[in-house]
N, C-alpha and C positions, 0 to 999 in steps of 0.2 A: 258589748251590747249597749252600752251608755253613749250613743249616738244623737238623743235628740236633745235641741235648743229651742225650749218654750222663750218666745218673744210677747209677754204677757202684759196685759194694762187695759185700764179701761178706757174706752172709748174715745178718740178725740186727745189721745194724750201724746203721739207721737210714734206710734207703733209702725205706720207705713214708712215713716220715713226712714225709720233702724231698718227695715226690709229691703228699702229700697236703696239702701246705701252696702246693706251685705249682699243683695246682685249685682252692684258693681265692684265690691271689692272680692269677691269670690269668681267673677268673669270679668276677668283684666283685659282681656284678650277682643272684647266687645268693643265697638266703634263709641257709644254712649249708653247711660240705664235709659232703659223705654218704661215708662211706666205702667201701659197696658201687655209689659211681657215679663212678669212676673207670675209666679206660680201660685194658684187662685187655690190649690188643692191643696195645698200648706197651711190650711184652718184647722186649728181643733174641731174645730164644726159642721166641719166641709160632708155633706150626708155623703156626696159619691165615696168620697176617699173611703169611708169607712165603710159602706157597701159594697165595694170590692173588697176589702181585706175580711170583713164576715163573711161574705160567698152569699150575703140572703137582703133583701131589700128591708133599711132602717123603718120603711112607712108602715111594716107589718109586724114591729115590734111594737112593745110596750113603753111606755118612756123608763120604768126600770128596768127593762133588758138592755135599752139603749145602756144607758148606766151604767151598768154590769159588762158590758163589752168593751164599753169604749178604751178601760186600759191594755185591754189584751191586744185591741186595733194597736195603740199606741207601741205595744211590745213589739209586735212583727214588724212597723216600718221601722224601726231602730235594728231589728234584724237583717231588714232586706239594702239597711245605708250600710257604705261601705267609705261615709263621709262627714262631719257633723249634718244633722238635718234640721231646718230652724222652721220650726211650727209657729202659727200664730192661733194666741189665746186670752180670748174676751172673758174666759167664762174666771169664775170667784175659783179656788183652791178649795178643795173638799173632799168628800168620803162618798161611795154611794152608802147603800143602806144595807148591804153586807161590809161596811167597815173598811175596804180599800179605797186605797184613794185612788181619783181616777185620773192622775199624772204621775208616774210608776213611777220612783226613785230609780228602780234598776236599768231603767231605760234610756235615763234622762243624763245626756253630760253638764248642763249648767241651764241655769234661768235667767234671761233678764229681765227684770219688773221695771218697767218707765212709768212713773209718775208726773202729774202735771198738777199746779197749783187747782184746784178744783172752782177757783175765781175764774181762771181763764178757762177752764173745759165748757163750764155752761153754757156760755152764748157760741162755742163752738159744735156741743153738742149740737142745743137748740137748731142750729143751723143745719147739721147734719141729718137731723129726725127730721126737719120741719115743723118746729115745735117754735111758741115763745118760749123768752127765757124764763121765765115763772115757770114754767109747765118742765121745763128741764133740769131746772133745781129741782122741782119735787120731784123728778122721776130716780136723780143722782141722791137722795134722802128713804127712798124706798126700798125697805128690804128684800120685797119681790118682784125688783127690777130687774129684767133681762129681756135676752134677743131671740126674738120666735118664740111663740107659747109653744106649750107641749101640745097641744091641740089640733095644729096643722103639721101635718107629717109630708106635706107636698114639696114644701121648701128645699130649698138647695141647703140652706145649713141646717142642724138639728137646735135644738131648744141648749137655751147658755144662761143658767142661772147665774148674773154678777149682784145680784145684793143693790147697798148704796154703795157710792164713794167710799167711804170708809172701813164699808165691812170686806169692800173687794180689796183694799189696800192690805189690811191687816191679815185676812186670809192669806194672802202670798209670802209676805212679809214676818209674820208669828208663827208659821206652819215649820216644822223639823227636817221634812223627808228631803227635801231637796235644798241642792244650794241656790243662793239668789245674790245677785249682782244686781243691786239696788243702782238707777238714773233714777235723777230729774231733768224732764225735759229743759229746764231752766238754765241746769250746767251745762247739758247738750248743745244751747245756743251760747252761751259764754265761752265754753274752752273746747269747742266740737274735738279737736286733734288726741287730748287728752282722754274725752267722754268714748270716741268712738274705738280708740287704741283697748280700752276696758272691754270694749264688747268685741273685740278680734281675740285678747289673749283669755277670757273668759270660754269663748267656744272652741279652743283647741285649735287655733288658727295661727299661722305665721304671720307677726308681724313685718311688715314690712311701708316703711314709710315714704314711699316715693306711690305706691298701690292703694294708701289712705288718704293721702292727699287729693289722687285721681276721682277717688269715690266721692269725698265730700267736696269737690267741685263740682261733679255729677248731679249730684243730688241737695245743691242749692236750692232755696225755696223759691227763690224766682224764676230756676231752669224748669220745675218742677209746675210752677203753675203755668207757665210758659207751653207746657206742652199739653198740660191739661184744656188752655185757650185754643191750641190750634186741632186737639185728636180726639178731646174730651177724655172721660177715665172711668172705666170698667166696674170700677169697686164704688161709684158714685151713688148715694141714693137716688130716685127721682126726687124724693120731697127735697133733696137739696139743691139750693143754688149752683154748688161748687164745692169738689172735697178740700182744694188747698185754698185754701181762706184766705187767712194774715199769716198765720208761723211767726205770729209776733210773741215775746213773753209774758207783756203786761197792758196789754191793749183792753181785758178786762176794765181796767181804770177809767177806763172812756165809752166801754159798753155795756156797764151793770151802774144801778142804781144805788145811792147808800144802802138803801134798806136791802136789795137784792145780796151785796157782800154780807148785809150783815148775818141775812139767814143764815147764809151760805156756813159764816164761822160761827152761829151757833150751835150749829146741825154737823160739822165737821172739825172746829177747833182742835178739839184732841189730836186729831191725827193731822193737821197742817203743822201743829207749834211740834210734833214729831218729827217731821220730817222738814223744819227751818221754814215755813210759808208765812209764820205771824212771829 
């Protein structure tokens, strides 16, 4: 039953592109990756997903029932894969309020947590909400930051407490029940062959390196905005410009202010000089 692969990070850190590089390295047999044919119901969030596997409509639960369900959702599709299954998940690592966590260890074959310097997530957030970068540092500094209030139940995805920066790192990161297979997007773009080979033998995948190479030719960041220019992209907000931005590592350097980095590392230091960023 330990079939699923939480693909976890917060926002703007590189999460689409690990997706989009294991739909082409898991369909070889595909002419190229499409960006808008990727499986949209592979959210932790996703309300359909999880209304079907309940059998009763999430909008007429409570946000603690949500809660209280969602790992047992998580238990059945690990029952009904008959393959690894890679979830993706925004929200912080946590317990509901009867004491379980809501990413089941017995379900779960590995985690990988992508981190990104939280210098360069800002101005990429920002861009993504439609936010200044002022307004997106403070929101990556707030403990009751997340995606959908609990308040509208109409939403395509449910309510995804992530915390700040920090506390979503360490939640995944400090947490016992599951295993985690720690990226930075940083090495992702330095030694992709190396970074990406970790996330094949991590999810119980064969490697094979003539099928990895295929992939991350694929999923170049300029094939990838490339077709975002010509087809647009499904998962795009409206308030944003454009999901694939730069895919640069340190472009921060040229889009934040002194004083904007400096919040940044005194609101986060700790866990940047953790994880190599200062």
């Amino acid at each position: 039953m330990h079939k699923l692969v939480w693909l976890s990070s917060y926002p703007k850190s590189g999460n689409t592109w690990v997706r989009l590089f294991l739909a082409a390295y898991t369909k070889p047999e595909r002419p190229g990756v499409d960006i808008n044919n990727i499986d949209m119901s592979l959210h932790a969030g996703n309300r359909d997903m999880v209304d079907r596997v309940i059998g009763v409509q999430s909008s007429d639960l409570t946000a603690a029932e949500i809660e209280r369900y969602r790992p047992e959702v998580y238990r059945q599709l690990a029952a009904e894969a008959d393959e690894p299954l890679f979830i993706k998940v925004h929200d912080r690592w946590r317990q509901h309020a009867e004491g379980s966590a809501i990413f089941p260890a017995d379900a779960t074959l590995a985690t990988i947590y992508i981190v990104r310097d939280p210098r360069a997530v800002a101005p990429s957030y920002a861009n993504h909400y439609g936010l200044s970068v002022d307004a997106a540092i403070e929101r990556m500094s707030d403990p009751g930051n997340d995606i959908h209030p609990q308040t509208d139940r109409l939403r395509r995805q449910l309510h995804q407490p992530m915390g700040s920066w920090s506390q979503h790192v360490l939640s995944w990161l400090d947490q016992t029940e599951l295993p985690v297979l720690l990226l930075r997007y940083e090495d992702m773009h330095a030694d992709p062959e190396s970074s990406f080979a970790k996330i094949v033998a991590a999810s119980g995948l064969t490697l094979d390196s003539a099928r990895l190479s295929k992939a991350l030719a694929e999923t170049r960041f300029d094939r990838l905005q490339q077709q975002e220019s010509e087809a647009g992209f499904k998962e795009r907000p409206r308030a944003s410009t454009r999901f694939f931005r730069r895919g640069e590592v340190e472009s921060w350097r040229e889009e934040l202010t002194p004083a904007q980095c400096e919040r940044i590392v005194n609101e986060h230091g700790l866990v940047m000089r953790r994880l190599g960023y200062l």
